[in-house]
C-alpha positions as CSV (number, residue, x, y, z in Angstrom):
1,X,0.5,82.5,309.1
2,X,-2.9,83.5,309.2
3,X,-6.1,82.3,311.6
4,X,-7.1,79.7,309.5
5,X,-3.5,78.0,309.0
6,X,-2.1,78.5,312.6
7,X,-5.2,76.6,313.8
8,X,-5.5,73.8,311.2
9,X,-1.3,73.1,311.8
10,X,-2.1,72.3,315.4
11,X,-4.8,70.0,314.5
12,X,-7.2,71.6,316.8
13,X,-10.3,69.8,316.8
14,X,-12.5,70.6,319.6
15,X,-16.2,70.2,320.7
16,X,-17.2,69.3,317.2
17,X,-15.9,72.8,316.6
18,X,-12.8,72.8,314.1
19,X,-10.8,75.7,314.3
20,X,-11.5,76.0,310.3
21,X,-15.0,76.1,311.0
22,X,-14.8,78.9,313.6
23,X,-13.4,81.3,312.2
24,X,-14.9,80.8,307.8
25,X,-18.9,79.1,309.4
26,X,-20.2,82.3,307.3
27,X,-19.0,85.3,305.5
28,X,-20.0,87.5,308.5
29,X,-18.1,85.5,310.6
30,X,-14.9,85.8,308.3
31,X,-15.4,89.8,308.2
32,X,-15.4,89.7,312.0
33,X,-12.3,87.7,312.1
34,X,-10.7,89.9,310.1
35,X,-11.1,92.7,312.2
36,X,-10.0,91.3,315.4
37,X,-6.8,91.7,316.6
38,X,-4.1,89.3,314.7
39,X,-2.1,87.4,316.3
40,X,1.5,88.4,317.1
41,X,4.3,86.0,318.0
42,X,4.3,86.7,321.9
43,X,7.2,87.7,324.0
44,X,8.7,90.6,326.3
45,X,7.8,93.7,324.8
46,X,3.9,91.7,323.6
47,X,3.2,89.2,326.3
48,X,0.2,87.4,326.8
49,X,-2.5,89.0,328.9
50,X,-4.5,86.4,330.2
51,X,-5.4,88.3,333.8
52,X,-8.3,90.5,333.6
53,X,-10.7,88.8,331.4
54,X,-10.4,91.1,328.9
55,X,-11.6,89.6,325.2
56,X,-8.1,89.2,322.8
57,X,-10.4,89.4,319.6
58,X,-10.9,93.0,320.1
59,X,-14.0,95.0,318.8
60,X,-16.0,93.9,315.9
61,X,-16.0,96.0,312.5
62,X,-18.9,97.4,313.2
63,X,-17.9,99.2,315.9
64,X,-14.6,100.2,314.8
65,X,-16.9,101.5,311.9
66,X,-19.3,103.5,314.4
67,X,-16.6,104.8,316.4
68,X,-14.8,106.2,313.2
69,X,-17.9,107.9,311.5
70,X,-18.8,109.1,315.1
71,X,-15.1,111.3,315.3
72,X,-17.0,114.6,313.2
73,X,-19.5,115.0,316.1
74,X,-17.0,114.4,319.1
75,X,-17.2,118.0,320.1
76,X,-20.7,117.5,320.5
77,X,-22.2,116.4,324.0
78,X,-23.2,112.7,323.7
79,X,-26.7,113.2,324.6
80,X,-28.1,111.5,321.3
81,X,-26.3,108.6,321.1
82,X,-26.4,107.7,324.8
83,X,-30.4,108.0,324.3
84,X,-30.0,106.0,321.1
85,X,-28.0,103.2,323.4
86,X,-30.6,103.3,326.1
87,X,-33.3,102.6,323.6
88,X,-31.7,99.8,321.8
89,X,-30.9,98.4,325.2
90,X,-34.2,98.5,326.2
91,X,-35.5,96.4,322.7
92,X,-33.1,93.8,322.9
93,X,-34.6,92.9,326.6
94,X,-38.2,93.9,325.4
95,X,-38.2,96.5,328.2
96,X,-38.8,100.5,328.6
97,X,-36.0,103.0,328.5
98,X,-37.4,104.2,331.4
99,X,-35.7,100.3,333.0
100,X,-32.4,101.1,331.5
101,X,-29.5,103.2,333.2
102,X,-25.7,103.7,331.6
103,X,-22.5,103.3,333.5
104,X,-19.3,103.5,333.0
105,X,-18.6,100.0,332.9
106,X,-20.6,98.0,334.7
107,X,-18.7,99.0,338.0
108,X,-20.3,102.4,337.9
109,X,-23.9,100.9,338.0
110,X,-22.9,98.3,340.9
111,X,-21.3,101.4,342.4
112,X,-24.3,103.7,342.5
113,X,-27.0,100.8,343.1
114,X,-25.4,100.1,346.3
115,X,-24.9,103.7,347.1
116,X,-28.4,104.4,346.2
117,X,-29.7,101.3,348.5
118,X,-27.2,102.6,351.9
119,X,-29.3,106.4,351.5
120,X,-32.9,104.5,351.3
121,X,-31.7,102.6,354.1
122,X,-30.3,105.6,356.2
123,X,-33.1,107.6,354.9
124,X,-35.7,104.9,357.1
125,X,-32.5,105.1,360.0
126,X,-32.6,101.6,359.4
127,X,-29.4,99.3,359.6
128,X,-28.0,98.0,356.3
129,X,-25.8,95.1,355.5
130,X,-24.0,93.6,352.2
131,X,-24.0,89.9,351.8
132,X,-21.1,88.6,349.5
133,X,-20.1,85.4,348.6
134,X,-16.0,85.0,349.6
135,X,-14.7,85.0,347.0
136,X,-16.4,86.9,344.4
137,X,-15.9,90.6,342.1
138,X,-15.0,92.7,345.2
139,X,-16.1,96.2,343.7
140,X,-19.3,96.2,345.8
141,X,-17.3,95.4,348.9
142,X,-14.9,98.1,347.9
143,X,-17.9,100.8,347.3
144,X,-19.5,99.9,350.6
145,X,-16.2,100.3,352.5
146,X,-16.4,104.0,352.8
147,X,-20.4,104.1,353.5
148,X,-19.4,101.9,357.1
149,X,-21.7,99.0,355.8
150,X,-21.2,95.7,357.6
151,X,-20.1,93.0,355.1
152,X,-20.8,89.9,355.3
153,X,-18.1,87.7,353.2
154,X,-19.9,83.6,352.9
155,X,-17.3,81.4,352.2
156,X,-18.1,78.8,348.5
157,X,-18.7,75.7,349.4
158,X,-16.4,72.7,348.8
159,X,-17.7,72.8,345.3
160,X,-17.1,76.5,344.7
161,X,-20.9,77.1,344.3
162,X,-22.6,80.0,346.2
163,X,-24.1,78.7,349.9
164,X,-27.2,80.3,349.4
165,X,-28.9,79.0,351.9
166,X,-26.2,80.3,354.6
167,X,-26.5,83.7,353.0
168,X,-30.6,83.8,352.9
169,X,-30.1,82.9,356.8
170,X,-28.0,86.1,357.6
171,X,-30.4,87.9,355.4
172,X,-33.7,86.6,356.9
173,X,-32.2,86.9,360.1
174,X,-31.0,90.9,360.0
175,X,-33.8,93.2,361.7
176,X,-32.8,95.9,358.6
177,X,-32.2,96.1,355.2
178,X,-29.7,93.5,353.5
179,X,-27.8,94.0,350.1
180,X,-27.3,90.8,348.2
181,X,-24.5,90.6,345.4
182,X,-24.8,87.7,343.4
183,X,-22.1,87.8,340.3
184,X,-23.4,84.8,337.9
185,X,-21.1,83.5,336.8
186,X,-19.4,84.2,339.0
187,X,-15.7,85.6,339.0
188,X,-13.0,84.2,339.8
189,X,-15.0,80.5,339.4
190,X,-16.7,81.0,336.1
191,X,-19.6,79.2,337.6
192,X,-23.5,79.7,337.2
193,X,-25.8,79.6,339.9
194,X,-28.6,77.8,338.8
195,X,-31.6,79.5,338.5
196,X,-33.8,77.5,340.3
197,X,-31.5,77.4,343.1
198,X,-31.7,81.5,343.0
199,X,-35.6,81.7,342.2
200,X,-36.0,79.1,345.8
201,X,-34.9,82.5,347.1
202,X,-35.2,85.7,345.2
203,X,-39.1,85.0,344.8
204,X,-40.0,84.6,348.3
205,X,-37.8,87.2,349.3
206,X,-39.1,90.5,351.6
207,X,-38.6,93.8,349.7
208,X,-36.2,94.9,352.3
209,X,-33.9,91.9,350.8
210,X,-32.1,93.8,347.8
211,X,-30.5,91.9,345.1
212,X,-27.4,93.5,342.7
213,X,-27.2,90.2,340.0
214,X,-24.0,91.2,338.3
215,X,-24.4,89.0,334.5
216,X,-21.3,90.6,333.1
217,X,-20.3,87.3,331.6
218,X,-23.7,86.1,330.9
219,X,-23.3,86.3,327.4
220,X,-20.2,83.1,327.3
221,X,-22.9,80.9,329.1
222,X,-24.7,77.8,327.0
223,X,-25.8,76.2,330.4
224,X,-29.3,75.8,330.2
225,X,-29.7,75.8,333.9
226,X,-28.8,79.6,333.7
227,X,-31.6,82.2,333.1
228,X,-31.1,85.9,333.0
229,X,-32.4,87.9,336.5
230,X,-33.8,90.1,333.9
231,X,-37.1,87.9,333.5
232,X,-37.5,89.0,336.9
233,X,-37.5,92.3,336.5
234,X,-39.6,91.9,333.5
235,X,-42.3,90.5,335.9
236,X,-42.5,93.7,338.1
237,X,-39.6,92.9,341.4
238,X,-38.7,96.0,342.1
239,X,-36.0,94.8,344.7
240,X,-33.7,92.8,341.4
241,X,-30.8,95.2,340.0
242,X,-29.2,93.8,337.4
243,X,-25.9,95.0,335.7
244,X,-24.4,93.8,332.3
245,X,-21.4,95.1,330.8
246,X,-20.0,95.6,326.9
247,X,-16.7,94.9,328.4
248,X,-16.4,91.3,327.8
249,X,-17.7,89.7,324.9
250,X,-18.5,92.3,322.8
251,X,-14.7,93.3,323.5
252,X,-15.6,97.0,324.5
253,X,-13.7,97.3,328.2
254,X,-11.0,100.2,327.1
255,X,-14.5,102.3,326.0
256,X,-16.5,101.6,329.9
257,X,-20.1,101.1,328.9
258,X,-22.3,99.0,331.2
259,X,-26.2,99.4,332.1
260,X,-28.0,98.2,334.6
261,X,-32.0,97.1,334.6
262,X,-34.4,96.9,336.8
263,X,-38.2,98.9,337.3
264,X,-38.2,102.5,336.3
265,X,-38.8,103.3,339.8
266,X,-35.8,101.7,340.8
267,X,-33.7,103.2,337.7
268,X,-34.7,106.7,338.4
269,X,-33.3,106.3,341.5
270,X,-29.7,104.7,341.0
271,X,-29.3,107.7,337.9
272,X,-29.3,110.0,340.8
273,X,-26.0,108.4,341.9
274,X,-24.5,107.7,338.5
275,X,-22.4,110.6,336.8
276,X,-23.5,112.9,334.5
277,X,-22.4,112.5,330.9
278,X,-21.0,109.1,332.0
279,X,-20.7,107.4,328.6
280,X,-18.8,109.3,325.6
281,X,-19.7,109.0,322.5
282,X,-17.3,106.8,321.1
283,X,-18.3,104.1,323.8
284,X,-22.1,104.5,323.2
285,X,-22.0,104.7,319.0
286,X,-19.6,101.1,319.4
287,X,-22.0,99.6,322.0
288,X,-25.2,100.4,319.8
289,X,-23.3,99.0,316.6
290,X,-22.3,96.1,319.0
291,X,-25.3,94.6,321.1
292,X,-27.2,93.3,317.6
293,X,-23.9,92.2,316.1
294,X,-25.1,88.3,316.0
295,X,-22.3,87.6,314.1
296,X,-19.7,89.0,315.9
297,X,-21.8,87.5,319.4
298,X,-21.4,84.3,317.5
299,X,-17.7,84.2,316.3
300,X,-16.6,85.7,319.6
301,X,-18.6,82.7,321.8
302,X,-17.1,79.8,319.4
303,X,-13.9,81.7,319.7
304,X,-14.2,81.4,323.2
305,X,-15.3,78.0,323.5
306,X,-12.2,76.5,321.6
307,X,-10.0,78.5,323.3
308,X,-11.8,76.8,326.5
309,X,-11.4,73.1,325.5
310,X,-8.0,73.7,324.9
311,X,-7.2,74.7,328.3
312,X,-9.6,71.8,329.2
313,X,-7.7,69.2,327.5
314,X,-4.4,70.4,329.1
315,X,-5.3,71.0,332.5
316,X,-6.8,67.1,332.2
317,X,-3.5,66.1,331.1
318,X,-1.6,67.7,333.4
319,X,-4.2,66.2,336.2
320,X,-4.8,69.9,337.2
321,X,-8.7,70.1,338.8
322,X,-10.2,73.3,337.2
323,X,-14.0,74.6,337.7
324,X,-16.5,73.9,335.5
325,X,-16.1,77.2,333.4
326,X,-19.1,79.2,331.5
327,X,-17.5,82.4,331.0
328,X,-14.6,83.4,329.0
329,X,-12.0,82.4,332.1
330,X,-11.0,79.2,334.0
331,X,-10.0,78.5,337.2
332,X,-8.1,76.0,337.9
333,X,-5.4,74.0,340.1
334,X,-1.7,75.1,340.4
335,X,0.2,72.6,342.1
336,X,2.8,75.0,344.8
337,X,2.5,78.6,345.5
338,X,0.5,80.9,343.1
339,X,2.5,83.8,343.4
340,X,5.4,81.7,342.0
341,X,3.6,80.1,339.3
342,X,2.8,83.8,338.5
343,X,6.2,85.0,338.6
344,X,7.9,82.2,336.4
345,X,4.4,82.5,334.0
346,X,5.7,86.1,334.0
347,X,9.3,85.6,333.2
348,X,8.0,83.5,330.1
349,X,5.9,86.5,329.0
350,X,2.3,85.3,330.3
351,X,0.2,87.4,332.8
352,X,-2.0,85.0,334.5
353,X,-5.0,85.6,337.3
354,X,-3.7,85.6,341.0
355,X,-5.0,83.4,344.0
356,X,-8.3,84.6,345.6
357,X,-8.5,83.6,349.0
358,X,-9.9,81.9,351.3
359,X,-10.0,79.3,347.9
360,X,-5.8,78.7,347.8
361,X,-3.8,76.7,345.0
362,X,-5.8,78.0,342.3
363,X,-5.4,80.9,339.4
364,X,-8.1,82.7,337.3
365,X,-6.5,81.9,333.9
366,X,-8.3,84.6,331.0
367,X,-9.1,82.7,327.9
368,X,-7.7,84.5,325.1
369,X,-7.6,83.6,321.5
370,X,-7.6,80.0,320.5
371,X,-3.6,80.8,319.2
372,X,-2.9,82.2,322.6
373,X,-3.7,79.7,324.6
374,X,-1.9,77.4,322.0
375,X,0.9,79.0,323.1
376,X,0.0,79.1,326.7
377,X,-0.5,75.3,327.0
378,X,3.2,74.8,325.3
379,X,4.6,76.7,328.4
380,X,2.7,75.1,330.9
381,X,3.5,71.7,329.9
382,X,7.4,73.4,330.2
383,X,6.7,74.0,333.5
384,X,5.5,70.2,334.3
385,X,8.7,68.8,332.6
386,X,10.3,71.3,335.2
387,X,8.4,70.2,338.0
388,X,6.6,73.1,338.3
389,X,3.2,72.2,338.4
């Protein structure tokens, strides 16, 4: 059964978004749909993976295409198309390739910004701190670790939104240099942080305040309370890092290309910590074929969104509380222990996100295809007949 059918036989009509209209809105559309990955009946040797926020479409054809045509020049250094990637990144943001460094993913970026912020600090024999909110994408935690940087974990509030104002009293209050890291949305909530509630701060703030804005999901967003940190950066703050990643909507996160932006100062700088020769060529050709794809953007965000109110309209069933979700994930309520709603989600062939404490009694569910969380609902309504949830 193809897309089209699966979706119509369910009688999924969600958002004023039918599941006919997603995937046949335009012919570019239909070509991307057709070369996504098609849908498989699920089970033990092809369960679902709904816990790492990876995007089930896979690739659009024109990177498959890029990738392909790139193979004849593989034993070639990828020096041209990385510079061809930097550039295009720089157009679509209306910036200089001189604001524009590569990673590999957007972990390597995050990685070397707060490496490259530790040194300036030690550099001045200043002290340095990071500032997290608990919980949030650890990796700049983890890359602090070694460098013997206090961290600073601020718990969500009841709401799950960030408690700014607790964090910009630690920062104000440090005789040194803080580290901010502000993922938006963030993971494992989905949540934006408004940007007014982020400008009340980030626009007054000393320069020895440092901000790392991870937007990896920025893309999945429609809140118009959400503005990209990248206007700031635009306007000349040179203490606003901001990374992005092709891992997740433009379904890239096997190939690990990220960037980060900020003012060529700043850039010149975190390159110094970033690996040589850190993209290949096959990631770099499929991310320049990728980050103008509109119709791919398009399909994959719709896809996304149905997939979302599907989950929505279960989990409101089911009277399970969730977070209000812009990104391509969900958190929401499981009623008992995670770990065995994981397990027994396992044992029916789903992977599904763990717990992320201190918030307890709730799992990062992926959203996959609009057909795989079809098939996800069906088992977790199982599991209430079962008394599970």
């Amino acid at each position: 059964m193809d897309r089209r059918l699966f979706l119509k036989s369910t009688g999924v009509v969600l958002g004023g978004l039918s599941a006919a209209s997603l995937v046949s809105h335009s012919h570019a559309a239909t070509n991307a749909a057709s070369m996504t990955v098609p849908a498989v009946p699920f089970g033990e040797k092809n369960p679902l993976l709904l816990n790492f926020n990876e995007n089930s479409l896979g690739m659009s054809a024109n990177a498959r295409r890029a990738i392909v045509e790139s193979l004849p020049n593989a034993f070639r250094y990828p020096d041209a198309a990385r510079e061809a990637l930097v550039e295009q990144i720089a157009a679509h943001y209306s910036l200089t390739p001189e604001h524009i460094s590569l990673g590999n993913g957007s972990s390597e970026t995050i990685q070397a910004a707060v490496q490259m912020l530790v040194a300036n600090a030690q550099k001045k024999q200043q002290p340095v701190q990071l500032i997290v909110p608990d919980p949030t994408f650890n990796y700049a935690e983890l890359y602090a670790q070694p460098l013997g940087v206090n961290i600073v974990k601020v718990p969500l509030k009841a709401d799950l939104s960030f408690d700014l104002a607790a964090m910009q009293a630690i920062a104000d209050n440090f005789a040194g240099h803080s580290i901010i890291y502000i993922c938006n949305p963030n993971n494992p909530t989905a949540m934006i942080t408004p940007a007014s509630d982020l400008a009340a701060w980030v626009e007054k703030a000393p320069l020895q305040q440092n901000f790392i804005i991870d937007e990896a999901y920025a893309e999945f967003v429609s809140d118009p309370e959400f503005k990209s940190a990248v206007e700031w950066v635009s306007a000349g703050k040179s203490n606003i890092i901001v990374t992005r990643t092709f891992s997740k909507i433009f379904a890239l996160a096997g190939l690990r290309v990220g960037y980060g932006i900020a003012v060529p100062e700043v850039t010149e700088q975190i390159n110094n910590f970033n690996s040589i020769d850190n993209t290949n060529i096959a990631g770099a050709v499929a991310a320049s074929a990728s980050i103008n794809d509109t119709s791919f953007i398009d399909y994959s965000r719709k896809s996304t969104d149905v997939s979302r109110e599907i989950v929505i309209a279960a989990l409101t069933e089911l009277n399970l509380a969730y977070a209000p979700s812009q990104a391509n994930f969900i958190f929401h309520q499981v009623n008992g222990d995670v770990k065995t709603y994981q397990q027994r989600m396992k044992e029916n062939h789903i992977m599904v996100g763990r717990e992320f404490p201190p918030v307890i009694g709730k799992s990062r569910l992926t959203l996959g295809t609009p057909e795989e969380m079809l098939q996800f609902v069906a088992v977790l309504k199982q599991f209430r007949l079962k008394g599970w949830i």
